[in-house]
PyMOL CGO cylinders between C-alpha atoms (Angstrom):
from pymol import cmd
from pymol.cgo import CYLINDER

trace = [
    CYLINDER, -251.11, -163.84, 63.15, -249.19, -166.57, 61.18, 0.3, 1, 1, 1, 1, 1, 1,
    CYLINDER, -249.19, -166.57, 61.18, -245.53, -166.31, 61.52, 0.3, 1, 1, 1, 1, 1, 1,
    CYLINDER, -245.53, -166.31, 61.52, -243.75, -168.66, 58.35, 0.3, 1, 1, 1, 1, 1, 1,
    CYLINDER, -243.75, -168.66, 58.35, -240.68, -166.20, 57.43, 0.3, 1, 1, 1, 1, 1, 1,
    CYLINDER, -240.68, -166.20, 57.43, -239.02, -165.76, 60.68, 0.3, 1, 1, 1, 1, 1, 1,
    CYLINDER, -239.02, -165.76, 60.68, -236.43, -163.13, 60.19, 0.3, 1, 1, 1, 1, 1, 1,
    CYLINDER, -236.43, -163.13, 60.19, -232.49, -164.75, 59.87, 0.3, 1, 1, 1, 1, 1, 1,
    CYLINDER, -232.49, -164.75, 59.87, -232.00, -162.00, 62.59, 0.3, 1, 1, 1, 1, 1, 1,
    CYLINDER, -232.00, -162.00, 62.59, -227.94, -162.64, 63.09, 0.3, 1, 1, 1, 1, 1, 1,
    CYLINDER, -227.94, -162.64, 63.09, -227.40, -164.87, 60.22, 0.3, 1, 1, 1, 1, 1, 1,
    CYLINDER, -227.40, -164.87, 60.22, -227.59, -162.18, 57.62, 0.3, 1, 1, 1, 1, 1, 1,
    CYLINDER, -227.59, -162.18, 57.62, -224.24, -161.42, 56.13, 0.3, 1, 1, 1, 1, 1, 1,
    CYLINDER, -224.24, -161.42, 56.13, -222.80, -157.72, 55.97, 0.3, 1, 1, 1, 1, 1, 1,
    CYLINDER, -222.80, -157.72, 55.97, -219.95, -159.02, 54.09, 0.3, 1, 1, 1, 1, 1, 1,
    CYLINDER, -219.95, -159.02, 54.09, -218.82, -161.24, 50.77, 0.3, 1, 1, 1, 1, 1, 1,
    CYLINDER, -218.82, -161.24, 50.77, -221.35, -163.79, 49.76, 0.3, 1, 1, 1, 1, 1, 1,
    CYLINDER, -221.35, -163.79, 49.76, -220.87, -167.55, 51.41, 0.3, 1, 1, 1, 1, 1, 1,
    CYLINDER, -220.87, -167.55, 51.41, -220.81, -169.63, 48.52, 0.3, 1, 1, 1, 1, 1, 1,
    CYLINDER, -220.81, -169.63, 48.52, -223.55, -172.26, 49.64, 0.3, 1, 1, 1, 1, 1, 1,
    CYLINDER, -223.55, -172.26, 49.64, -222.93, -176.14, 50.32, 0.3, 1, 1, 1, 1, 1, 1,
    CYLINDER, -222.93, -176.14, 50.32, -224.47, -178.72, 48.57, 0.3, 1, 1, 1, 1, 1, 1,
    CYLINDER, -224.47, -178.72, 48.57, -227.08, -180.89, 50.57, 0.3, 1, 1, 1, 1, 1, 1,
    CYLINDER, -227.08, -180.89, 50.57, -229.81, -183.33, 50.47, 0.3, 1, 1, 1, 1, 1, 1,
    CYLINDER, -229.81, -183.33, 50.47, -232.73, -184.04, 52.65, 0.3, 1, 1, 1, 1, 1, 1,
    CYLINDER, -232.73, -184.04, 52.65, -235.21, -186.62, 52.13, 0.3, 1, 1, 1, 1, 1, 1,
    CYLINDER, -235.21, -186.62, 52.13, -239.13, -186.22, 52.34, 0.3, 1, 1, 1, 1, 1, 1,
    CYLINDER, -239.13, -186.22, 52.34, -240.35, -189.68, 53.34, 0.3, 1, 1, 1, 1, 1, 1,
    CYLINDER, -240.35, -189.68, 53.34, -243.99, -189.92, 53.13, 0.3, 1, 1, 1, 1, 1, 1,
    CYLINDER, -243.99, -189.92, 53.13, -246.56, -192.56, 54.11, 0.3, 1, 1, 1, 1, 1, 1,
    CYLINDER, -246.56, -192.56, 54.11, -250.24, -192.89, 53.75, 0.3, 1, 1, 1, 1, 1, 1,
    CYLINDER, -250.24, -192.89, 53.75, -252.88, -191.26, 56.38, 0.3, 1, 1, 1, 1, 1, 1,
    CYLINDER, -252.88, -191.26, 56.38, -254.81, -193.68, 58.08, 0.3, 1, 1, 1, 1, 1, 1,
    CYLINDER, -254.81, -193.68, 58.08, -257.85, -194.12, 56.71, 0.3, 1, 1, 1, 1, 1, 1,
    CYLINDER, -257.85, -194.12, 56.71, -260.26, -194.22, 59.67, 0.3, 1, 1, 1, 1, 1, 1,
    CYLINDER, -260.26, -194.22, 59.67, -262.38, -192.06, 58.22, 0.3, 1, 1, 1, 1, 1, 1,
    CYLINDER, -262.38, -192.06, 58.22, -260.63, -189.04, 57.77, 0.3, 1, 1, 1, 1, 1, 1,
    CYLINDER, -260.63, -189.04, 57.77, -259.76, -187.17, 54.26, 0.3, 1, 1, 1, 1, 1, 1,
    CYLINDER, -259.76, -187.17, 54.26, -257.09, -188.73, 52.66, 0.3, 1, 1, 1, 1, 1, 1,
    CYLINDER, -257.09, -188.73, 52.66, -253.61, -187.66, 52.79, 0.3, 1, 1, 1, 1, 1, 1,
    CYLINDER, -253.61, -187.66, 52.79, -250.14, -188.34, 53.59, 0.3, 1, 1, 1, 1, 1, 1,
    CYLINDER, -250.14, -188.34, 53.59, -248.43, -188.39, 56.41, 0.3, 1, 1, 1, 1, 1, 1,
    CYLINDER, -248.43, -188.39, 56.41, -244.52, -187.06, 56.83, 0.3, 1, 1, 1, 1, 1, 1,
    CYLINDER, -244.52, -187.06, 56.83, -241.28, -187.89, 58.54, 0.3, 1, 1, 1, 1, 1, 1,
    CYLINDER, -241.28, -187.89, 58.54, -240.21, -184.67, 60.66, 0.3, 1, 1, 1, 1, 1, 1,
    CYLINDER, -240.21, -184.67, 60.66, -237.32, -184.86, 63.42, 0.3, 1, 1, 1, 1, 1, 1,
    CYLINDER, -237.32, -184.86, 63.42, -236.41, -182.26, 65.52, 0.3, 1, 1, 1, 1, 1, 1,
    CYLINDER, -236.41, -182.26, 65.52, -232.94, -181.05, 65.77, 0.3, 1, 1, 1, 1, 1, 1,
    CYLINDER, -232.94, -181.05, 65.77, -230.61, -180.71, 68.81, 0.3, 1, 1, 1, 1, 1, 1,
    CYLINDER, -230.61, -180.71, 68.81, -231.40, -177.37, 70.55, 0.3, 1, 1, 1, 1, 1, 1,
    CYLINDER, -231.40, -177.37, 70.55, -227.60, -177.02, 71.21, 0.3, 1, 1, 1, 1, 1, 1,
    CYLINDER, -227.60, -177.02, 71.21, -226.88, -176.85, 67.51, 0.3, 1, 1, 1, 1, 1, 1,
    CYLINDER, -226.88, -176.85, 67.51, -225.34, -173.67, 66.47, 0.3, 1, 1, 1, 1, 1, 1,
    CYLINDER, -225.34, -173.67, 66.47, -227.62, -173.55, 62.76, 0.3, 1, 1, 1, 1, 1, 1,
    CYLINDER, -227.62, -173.55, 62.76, -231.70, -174.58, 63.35, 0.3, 1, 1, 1, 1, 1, 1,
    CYLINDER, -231.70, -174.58, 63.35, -231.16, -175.81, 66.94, 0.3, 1, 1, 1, 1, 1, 1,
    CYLINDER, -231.16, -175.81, 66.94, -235.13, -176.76, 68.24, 0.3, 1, 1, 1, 1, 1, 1,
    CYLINDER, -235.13, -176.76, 68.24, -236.08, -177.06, 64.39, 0.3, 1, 1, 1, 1, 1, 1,
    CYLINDER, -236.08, -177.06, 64.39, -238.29, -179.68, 63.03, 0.3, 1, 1, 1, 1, 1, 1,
    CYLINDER, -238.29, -179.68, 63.03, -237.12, -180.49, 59.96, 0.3, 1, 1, 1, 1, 1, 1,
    CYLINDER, -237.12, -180.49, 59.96, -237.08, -183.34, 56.76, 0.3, 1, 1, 1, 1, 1, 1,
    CYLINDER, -237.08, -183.34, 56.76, -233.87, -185.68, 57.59, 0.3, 1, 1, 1, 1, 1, 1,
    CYLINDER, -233.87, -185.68, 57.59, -230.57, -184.33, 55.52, 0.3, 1, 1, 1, 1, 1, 1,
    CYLINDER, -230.57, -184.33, 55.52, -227.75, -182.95, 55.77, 0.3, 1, 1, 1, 1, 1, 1,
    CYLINDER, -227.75, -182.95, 55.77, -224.47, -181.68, 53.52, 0.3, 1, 1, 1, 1, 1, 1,
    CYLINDER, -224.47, -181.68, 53.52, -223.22, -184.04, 51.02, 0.3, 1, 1, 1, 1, 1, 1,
    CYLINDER, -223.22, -184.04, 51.02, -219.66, -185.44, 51.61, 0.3, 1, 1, 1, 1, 1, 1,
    CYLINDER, -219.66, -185.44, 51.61, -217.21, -186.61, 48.95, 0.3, 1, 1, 1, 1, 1, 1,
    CYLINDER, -217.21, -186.61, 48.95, -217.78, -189.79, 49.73, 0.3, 1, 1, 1, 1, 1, 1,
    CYLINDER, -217.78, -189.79, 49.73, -221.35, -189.54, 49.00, 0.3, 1, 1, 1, 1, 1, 1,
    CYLINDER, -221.35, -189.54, 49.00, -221.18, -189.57, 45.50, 0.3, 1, 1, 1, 1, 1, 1,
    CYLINDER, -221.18, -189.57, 45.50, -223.78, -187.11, 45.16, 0.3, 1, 1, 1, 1, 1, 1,
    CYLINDER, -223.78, -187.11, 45.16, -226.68, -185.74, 47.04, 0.3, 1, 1, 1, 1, 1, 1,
    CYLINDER, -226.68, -185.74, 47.04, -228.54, -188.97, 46.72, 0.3, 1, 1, 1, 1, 1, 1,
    CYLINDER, -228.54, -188.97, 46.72, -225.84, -190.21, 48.21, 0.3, 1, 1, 1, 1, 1, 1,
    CYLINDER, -225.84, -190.21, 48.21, -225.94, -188.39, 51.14, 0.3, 1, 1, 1, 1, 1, 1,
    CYLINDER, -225.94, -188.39, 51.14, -229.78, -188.22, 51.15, 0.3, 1, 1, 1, 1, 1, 1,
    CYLINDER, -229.78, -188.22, 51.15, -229.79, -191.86, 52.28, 0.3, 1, 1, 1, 1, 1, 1,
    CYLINDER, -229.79, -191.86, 52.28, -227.20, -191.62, 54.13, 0.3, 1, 1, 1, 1, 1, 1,
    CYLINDER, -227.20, -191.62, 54.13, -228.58, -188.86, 56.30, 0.3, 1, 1, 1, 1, 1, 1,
    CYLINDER, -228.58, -188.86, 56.30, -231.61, -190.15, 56.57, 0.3, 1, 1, 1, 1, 1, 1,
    CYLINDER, -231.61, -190.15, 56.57, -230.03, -193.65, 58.41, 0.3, 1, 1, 1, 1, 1, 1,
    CYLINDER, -230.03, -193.65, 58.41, -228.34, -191.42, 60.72, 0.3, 1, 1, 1, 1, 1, 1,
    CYLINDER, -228.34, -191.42, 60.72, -230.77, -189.35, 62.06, 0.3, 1, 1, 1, 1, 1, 1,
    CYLINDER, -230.77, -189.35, 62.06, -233.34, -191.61, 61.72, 0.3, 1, 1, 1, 1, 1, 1,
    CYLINDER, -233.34, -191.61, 61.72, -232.45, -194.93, 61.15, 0.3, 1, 1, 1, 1, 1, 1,
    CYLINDER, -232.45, -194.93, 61.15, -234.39, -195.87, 57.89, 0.3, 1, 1, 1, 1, 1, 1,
    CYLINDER, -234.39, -195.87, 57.89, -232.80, -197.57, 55.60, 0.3, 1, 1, 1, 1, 1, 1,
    CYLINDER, -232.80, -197.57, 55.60, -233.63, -197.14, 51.73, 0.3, 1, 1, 1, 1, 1, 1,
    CYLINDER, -233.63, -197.14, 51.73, -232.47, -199.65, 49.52, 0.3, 1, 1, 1, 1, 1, 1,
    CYLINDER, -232.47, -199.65, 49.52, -231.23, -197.74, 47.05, 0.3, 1, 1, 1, 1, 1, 1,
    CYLINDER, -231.23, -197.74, 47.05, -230.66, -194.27, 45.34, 0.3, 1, 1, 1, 1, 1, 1,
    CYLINDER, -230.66, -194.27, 45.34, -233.71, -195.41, 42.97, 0.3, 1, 1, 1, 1, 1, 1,
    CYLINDER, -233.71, -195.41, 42.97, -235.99, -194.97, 45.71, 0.3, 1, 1, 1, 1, 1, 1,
    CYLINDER, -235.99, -194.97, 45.71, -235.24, -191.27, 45.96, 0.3, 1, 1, 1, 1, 1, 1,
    CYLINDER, -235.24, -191.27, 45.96, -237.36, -188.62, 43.44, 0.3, 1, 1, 1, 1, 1, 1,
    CYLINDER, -237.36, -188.62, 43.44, -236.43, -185.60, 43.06, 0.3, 1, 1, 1, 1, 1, 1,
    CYLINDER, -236.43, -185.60, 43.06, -238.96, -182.40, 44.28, 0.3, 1, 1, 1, 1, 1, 1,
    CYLINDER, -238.96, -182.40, 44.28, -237.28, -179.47, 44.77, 0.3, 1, 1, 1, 1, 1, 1,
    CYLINDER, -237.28, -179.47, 44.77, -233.77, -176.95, 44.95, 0.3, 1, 1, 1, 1, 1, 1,
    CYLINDER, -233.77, -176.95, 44.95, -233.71, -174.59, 47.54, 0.3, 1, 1, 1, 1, 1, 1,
    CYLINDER, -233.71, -174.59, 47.54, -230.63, -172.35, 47.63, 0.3, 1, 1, 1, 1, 1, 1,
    CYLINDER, -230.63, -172.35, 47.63, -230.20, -170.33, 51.02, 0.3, 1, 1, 1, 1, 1, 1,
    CYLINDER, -230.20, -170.33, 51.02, -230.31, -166.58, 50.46, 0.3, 1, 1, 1, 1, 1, 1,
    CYLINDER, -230.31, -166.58, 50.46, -227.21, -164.88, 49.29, 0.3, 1, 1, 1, 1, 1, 1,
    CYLINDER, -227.21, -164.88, 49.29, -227.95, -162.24, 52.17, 0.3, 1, 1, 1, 1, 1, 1,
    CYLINDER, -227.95, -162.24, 52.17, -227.63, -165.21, 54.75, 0.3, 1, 1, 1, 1, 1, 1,
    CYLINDER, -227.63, -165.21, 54.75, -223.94, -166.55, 56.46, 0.3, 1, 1, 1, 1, 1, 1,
    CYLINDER, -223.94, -166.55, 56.46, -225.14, -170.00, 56.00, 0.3, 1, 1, 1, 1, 1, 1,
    CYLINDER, -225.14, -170.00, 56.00, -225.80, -171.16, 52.99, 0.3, 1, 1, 1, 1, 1, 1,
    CYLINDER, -225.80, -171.16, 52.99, -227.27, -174.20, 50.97, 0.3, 1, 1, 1, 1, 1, 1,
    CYLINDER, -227.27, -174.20, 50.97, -228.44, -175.44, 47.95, 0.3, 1, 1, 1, 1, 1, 1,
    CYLINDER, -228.44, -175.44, 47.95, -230.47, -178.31, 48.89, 0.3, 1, 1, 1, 1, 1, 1,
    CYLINDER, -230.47, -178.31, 48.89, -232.15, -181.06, 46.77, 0.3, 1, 1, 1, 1, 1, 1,
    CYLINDER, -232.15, -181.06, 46.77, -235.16, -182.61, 48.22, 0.3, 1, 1, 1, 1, 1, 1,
    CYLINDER, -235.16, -182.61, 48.22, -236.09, -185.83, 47.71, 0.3, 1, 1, 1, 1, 1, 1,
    CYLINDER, -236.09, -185.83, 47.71, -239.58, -187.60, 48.22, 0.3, 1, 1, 1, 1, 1, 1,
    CYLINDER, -239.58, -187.60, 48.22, -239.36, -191.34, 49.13, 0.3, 1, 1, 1, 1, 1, 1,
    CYLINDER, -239.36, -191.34, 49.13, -241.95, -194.06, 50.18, 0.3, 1, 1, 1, 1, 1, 1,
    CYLINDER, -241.95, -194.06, 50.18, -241.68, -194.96, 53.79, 0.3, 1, 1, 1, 1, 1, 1,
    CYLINDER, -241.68, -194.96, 53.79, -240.41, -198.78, 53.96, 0.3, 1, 1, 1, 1, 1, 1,
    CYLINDER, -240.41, -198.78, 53.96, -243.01, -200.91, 55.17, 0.3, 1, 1, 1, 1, 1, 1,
    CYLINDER, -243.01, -200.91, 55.17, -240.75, -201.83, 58.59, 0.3, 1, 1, 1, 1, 1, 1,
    CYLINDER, -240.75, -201.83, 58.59, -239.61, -198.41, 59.15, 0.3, 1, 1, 1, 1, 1, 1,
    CYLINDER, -239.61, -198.41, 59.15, -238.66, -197.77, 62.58, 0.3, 1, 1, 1, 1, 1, 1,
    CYLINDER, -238.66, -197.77, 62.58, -238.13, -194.39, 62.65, 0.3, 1, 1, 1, 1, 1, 1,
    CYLINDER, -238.13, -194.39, 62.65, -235.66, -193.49, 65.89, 0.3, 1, 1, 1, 1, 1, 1,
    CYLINDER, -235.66, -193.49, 65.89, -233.94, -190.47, 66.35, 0.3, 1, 1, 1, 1, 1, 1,
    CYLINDER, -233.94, -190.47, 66.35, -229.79, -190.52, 66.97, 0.3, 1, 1, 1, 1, 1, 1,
    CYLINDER, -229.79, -190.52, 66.97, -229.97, -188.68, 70.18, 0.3, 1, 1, 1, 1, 1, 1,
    CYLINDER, -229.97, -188.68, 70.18, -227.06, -186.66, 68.43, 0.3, 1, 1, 1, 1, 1, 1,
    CYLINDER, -227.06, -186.66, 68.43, -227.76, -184.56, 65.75, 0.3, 1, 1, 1, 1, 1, 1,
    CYLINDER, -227.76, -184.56, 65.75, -231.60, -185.05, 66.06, 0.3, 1, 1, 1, 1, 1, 1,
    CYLINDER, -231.60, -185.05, 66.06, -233.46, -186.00, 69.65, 0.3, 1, 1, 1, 1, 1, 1,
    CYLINDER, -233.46, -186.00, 69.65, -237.03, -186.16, 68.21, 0.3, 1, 1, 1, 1, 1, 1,
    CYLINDER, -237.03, -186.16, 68.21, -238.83, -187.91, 65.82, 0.3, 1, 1, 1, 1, 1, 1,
    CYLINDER, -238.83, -187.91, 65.82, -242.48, -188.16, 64.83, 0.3, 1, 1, 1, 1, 1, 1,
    CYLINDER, -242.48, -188.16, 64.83, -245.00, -188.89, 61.90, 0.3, 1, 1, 1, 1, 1, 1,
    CYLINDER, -245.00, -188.89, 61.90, -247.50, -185.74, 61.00, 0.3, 1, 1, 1, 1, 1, 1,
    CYLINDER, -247.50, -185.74, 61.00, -249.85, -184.57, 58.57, 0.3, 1, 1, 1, 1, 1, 1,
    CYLINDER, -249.85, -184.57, 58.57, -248.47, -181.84, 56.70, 0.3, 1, 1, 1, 1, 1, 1,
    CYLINDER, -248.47, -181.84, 56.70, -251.88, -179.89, 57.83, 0.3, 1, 1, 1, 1, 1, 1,
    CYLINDER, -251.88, -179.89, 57.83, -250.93, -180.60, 61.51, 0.3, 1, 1, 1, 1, 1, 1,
    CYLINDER, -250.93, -180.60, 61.51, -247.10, -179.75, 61.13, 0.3, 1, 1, 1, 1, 1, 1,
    CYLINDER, -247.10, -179.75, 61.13, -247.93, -176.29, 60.05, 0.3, 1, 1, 1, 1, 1, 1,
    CYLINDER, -247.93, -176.29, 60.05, -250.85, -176.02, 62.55, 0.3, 1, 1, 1, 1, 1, 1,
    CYLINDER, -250.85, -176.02, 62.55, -248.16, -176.85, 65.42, 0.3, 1, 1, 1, 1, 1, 1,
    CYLINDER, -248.16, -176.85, 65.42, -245.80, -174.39, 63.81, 0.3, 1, 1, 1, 1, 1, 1,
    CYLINDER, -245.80, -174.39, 63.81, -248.72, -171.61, 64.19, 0.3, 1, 1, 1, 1, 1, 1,
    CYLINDER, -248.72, -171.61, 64.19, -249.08, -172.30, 67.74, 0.3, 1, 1, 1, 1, 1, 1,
    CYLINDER, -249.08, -172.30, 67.74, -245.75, -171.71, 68.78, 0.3, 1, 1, 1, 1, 1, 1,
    CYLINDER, -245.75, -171.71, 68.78, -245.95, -175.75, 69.58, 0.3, 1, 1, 1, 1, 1, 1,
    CYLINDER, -245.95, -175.75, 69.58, -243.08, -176.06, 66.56, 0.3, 1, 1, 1, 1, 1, 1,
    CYLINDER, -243.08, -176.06, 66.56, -240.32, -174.55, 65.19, 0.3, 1, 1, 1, 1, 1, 1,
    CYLINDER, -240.32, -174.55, 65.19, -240.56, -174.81, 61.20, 0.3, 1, 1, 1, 1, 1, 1,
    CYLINDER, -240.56, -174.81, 61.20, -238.03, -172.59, 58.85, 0.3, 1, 1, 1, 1, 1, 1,
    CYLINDER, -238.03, -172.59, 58.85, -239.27, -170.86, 55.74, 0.3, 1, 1, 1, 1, 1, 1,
    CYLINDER, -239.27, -170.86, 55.74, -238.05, -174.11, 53.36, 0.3, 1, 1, 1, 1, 1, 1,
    CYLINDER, -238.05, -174.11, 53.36, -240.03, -176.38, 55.55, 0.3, 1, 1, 1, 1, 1, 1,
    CYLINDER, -240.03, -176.38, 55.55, -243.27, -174.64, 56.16, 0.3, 1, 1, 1, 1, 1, 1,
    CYLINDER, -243.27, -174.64, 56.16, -243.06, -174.43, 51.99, 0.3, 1, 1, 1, 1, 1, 1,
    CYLINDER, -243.06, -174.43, 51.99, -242.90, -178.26, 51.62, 0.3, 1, 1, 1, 1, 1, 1,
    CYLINDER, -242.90, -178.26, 51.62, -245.68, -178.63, 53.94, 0.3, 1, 1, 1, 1, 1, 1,
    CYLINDER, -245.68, -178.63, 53.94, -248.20, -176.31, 52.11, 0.3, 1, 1, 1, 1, 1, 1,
    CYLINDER, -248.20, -176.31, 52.11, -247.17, -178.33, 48.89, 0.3, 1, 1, 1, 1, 1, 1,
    CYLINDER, -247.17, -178.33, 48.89, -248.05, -181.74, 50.49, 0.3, 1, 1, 1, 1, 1, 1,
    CYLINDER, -248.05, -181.74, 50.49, -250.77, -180.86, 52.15, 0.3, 1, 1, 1, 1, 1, 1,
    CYLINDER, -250.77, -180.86, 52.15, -252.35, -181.29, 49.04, 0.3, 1, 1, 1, 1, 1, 1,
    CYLINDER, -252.35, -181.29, 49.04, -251.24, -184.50, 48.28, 0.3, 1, 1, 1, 1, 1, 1,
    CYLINDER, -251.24, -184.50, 48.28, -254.18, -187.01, 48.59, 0.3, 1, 1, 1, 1, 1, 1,
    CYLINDER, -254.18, -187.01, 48.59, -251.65, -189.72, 48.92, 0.3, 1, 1, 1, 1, 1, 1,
    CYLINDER, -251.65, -189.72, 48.92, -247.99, -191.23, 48.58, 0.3, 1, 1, 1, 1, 1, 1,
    CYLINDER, -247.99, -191.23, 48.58, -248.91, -192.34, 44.97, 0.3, 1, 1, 1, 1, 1, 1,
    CYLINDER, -248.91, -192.34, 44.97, -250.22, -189.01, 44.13, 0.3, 1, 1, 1, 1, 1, 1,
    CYLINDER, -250.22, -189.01, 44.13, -247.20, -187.67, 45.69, 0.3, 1, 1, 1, 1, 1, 1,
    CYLINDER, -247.20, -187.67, 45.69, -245.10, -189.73, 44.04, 0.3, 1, 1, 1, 1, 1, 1,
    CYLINDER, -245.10, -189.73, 44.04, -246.66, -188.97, 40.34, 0.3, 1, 1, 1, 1, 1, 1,
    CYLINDER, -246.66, -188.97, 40.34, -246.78, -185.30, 41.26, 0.3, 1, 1, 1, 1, 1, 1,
    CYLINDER, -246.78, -185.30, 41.26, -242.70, -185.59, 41.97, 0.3, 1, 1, 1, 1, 1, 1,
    CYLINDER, -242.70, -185.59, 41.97, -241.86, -187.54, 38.56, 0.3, 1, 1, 1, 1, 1, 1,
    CYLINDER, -241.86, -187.54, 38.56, -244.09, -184.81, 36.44, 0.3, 1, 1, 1, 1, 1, 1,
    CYLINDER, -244.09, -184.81, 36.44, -241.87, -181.68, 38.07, 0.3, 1, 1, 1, 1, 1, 1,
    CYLINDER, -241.87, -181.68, 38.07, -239.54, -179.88, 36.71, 0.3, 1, 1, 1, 1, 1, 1,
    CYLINDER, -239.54, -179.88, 36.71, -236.96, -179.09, 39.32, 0.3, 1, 1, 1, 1, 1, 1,
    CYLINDER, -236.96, -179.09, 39.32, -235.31, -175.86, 38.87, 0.3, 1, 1, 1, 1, 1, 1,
    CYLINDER, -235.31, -175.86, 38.87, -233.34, -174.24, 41.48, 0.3, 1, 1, 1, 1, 1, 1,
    CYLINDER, -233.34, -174.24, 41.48, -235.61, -171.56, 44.00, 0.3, 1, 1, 1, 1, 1, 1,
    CYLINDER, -235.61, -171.56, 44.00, -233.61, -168.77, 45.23, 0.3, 1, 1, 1, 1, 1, 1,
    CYLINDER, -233.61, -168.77, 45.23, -235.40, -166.71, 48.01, 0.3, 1, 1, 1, 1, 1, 1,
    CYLINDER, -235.40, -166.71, 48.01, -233.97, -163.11, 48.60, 0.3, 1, 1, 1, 1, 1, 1,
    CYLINDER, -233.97, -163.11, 48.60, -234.05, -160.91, 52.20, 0.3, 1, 1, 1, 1, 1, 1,
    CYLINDER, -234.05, -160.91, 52.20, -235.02, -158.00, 52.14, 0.3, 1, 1, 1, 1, 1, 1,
    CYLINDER, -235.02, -158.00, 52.14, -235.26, -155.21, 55.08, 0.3, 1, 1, 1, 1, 1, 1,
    CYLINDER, -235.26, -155.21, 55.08, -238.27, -153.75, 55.39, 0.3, 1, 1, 1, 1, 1, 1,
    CYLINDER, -238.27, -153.75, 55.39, -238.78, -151.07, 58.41, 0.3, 1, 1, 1, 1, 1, 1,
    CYLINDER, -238.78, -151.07, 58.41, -235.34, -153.04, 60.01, 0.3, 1, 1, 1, 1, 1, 1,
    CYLINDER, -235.34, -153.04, 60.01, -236.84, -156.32, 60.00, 0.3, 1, 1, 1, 1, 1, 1,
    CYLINDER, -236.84, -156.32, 60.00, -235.86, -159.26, 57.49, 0.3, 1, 1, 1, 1, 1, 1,
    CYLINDER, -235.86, -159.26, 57.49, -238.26, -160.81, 55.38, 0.3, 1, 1, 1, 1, 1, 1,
    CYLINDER, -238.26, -160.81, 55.38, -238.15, -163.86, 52.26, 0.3, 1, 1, 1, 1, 1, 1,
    CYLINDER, -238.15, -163.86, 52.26, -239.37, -163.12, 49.44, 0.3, 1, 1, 1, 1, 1, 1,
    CYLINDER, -239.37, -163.12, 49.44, -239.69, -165.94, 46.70, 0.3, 1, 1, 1, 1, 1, 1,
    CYLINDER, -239.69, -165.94, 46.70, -239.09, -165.15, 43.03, 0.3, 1, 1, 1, 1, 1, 1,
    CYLINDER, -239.09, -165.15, 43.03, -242.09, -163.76, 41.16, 0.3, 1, 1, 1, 1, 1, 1,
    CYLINDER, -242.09, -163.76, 41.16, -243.20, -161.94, 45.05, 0.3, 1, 1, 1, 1, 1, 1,
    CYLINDER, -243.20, -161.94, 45.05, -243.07, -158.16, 44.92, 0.3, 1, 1, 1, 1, 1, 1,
    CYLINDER, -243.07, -158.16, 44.92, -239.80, -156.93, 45.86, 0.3, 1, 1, 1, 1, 1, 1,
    CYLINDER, -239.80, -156.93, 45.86, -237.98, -159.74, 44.48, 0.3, 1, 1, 1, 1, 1, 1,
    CYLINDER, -237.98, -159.74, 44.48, -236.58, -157.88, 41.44, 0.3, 1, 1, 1, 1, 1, 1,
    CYLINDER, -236.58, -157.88, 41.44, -235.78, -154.57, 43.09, 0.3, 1, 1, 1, 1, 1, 1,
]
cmd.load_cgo(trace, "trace")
C-alpha cells in the first residue's frame, strides 16, 4: 500500500498557531537521456542530515528559510541551492515560479514555501555540503516516488506532490512553459484525525471544509 501522507505524528501543535516562515526551494530540472526511453526530465533531490531535528533522512528539492539579507525568497532560493549543493545560478531571472505551499496550521513547524523551477547549468556539479545535506543525486520524478514506495526513500507530502506534477513533464522546456502559464496561489493543506491517526488533506479533498 502506498504511503505519501505520513502522519506529522509529534509535530502537531495542541497549542496557538506557529505563524509559518517564509522559504524558498528550488526545483532544478534537466533533460532525461534520450537512449531510448520516454522522454522526461530528470530532478535535483538531496537528502538531508539524519541528525536534523525537522526532515532528518528526507530527500528533498534544495531550500531553505529566507534571511533578511536575502532580499526575498529568490534570494535565498539561490542561495540555498549553492550551499547544499553547490550550483550556482546566475541570477534571480533564472528562477520561475511553480508553487506556495504553506505548512499546516495544525503542525509546530511551519512554512510557506515558494518553489522555484530552474534549468540545470550546463557544468553543474552537483555536491552535497556534508552539513545540512550528505546526499545528492539526479532522478526521474517516476523513480523518486517509486523509491519513496519502497521504503528505499523518505519523501514528505510537499515533495511526493511535486513529483506527481513533473512526472508529466515531457521535458525542461515543457516544464519551463508549464511554470510561466501558472498561476501561483498559495496551497494550504489541513490535518485532520481520523480514528487517532493524522492525515493531509488538500483543499477541494473531502474533509477539507469541515
Amino acid at each position: 500500500m502506498r504511503i505519501d501522507r505520513p502522519p506529522p505524528g509529534e509535530e502537531l501543535n495542541r497549542g496557538v498557531e506557529t505563524e509559518p516562515r517564509v522559504a524558498a526551494s528550488v526545483i532544478v530540472l534537466r533533460d532525461a537521456a534520450s537512449d531510448g526511453e520516454e522522454p522526461g526530465v530528470e530532478v535535483l533531490l538531496v537528502k538531508r542530515n539524519p541528525e536534523a531535528s525537522f526532515m532528518g533522512a528526507a530527500w528533498v528539492f534544495p531550500g531553505g528559510s529566507v534571511h533578511e539579507e536575502d532580499g526575498g525568497p529568490e534570494g535565498a532560493a539561490l542561495r540555498e541551492l549553492d550551499e547544499e549543493a553547490s550550483v550556482a545560478l546566475e541570477s534571480t531571472g533564472d528562477l520561475v515560479p511553480f508553487s506556495r505551499w504553506i505548512t499546516p496550521a495544525e503542525v509546530k513547524v511551519r512554512f510557506d514555501t515558494w518553489f522555484f523551477v530552474a534549468v540545470a547549468p550546463a557544468d553543474a556539479e552537483p555536491r552535497c555540503d556534508g552539513h545540512e545535506c550528505v546526499d545528492v543525486r539526479w532522478m526521474s520524478p517516476a523513480a523518486a516516488l517509486g523509491a519513496g514506495e519502497r521504503g528505499e526513500m523518505l519523501l514528505v507530502f510537499p515533495t511526493i506532490k511535486h513529483l506527481e506534477q513533473l512526472a508529466e513533464l515531457r521535458s525542461v522546456e515543457h516544464a519551463l512553459a508549464t511554470a510561466h502559464d501558472r498561476e501561483v496561489t498559495p496551497i494550504l493543506p489541513r490535518v485532520l484525525t481520523r480514528d487517532g491517526a493524522a492525515h493531509v488533506v488538500l483543499p477541494g479533498e473531502p474533509g477539507y471544509e469541515d
